[in-house]
N, C-alpha and C positions, 0 to 999 in steps of 0.2 A: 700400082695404083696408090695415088696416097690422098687420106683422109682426112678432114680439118678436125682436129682433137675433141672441139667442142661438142660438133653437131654427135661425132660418134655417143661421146660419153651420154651427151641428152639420151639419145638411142638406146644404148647401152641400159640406164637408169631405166626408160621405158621399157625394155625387156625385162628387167627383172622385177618391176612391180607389177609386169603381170606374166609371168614365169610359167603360166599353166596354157600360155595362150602365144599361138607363131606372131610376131608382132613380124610388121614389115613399114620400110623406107623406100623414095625414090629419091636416089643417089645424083642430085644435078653439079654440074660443072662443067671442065673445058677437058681438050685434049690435044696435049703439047708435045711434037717430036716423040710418040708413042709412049706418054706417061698421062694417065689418068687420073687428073685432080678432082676430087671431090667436095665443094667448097659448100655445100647447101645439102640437108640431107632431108625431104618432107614425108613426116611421120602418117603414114596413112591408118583409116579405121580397115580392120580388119574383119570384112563381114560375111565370113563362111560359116555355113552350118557345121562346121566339124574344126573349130579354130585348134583346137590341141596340136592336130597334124596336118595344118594347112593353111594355107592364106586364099582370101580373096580379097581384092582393091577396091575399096569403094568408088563407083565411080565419079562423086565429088573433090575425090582428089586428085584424078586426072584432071579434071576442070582447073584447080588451084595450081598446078603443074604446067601449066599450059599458061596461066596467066602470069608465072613468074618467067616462065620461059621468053614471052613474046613481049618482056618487056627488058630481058638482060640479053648477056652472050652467055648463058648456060645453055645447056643439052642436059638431057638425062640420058646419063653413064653409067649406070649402074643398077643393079633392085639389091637390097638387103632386106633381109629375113632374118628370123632368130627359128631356132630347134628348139621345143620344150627339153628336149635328150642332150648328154653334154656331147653329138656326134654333130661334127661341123661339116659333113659332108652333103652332097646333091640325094636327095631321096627320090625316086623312081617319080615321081609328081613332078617335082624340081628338074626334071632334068626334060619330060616333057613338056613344060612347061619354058624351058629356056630354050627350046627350038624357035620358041615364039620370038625371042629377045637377041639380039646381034651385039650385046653387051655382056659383061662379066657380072656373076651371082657371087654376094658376097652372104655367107650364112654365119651365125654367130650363136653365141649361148649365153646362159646369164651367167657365167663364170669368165664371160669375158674374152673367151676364145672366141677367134676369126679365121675365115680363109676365104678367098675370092677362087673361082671357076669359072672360065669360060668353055662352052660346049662346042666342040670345032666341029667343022661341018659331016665331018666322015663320022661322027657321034662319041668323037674320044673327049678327056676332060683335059685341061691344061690347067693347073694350078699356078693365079696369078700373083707375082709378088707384091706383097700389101703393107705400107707403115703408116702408121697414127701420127700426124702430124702437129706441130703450135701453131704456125701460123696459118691463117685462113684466108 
């Protein structure tokens, strides 16, 4: 999977000023010869009663998702999340929650660490290969 530098770091910045709280992304773009570019990344509000260890999607940003979608060739490829904890792995929530998704979990920290997961059908994790990219 590879990621356009900008949108991450916006992201990225958005995790850390608010570090106490799971921030989450949908990851749009295309998917070429089995490589997952991610050229658009829309910051969604996060509106769980328990945001520290968890996300929920506002559902206006599905709306905003939809309308970027049906007007380019993106898809949404992706979900990214951030950890309050520096553990960039799938948490029990995450990973019921990625049964729902037929795309890779990309989880992050405010230090910066990343790692993508897809949850394969038999309920193993595969850890996908992921670089931060310039060009977008």
């Amino acid at each position: 999977m590879l990621i356009c530098g900008s949108q991450f770091k916006r992201l990225l910045n958005y995790a850390k000023a608010l570090k106490y709280i799971e921030i989450v992304g949908i990851g749009l773009g295309t998917m070429q010869e089995n490589v997952i570019y991610v050229n658009h990344i829309e910051i969604c509000k996060n509106i769980s009663k328990n945001p520290r260890y968890e996300f929920l999607v506002d559902s206006t940003c599905y709306y905003n998702i939809y309308k970027i979608i049906r007007n380019t060739e993106k898809e949404i490829v992706t979900i990214i999340h951030s950890h309050t904890v520096n553990d960039v792995t799938p948490s029990f929530k995450d990973l019921t929650n990625m049964k729902l998704w037929d795309i890779p979990w990309l989880i992050l920290n405010i230090n910066g660490e990343y790692k993508a997961w897809f949850l394969n059908s038999d309920n193993t994790l595969t850890s996908i290969e992921t670089a931060i990219i310039d060009s977008c």
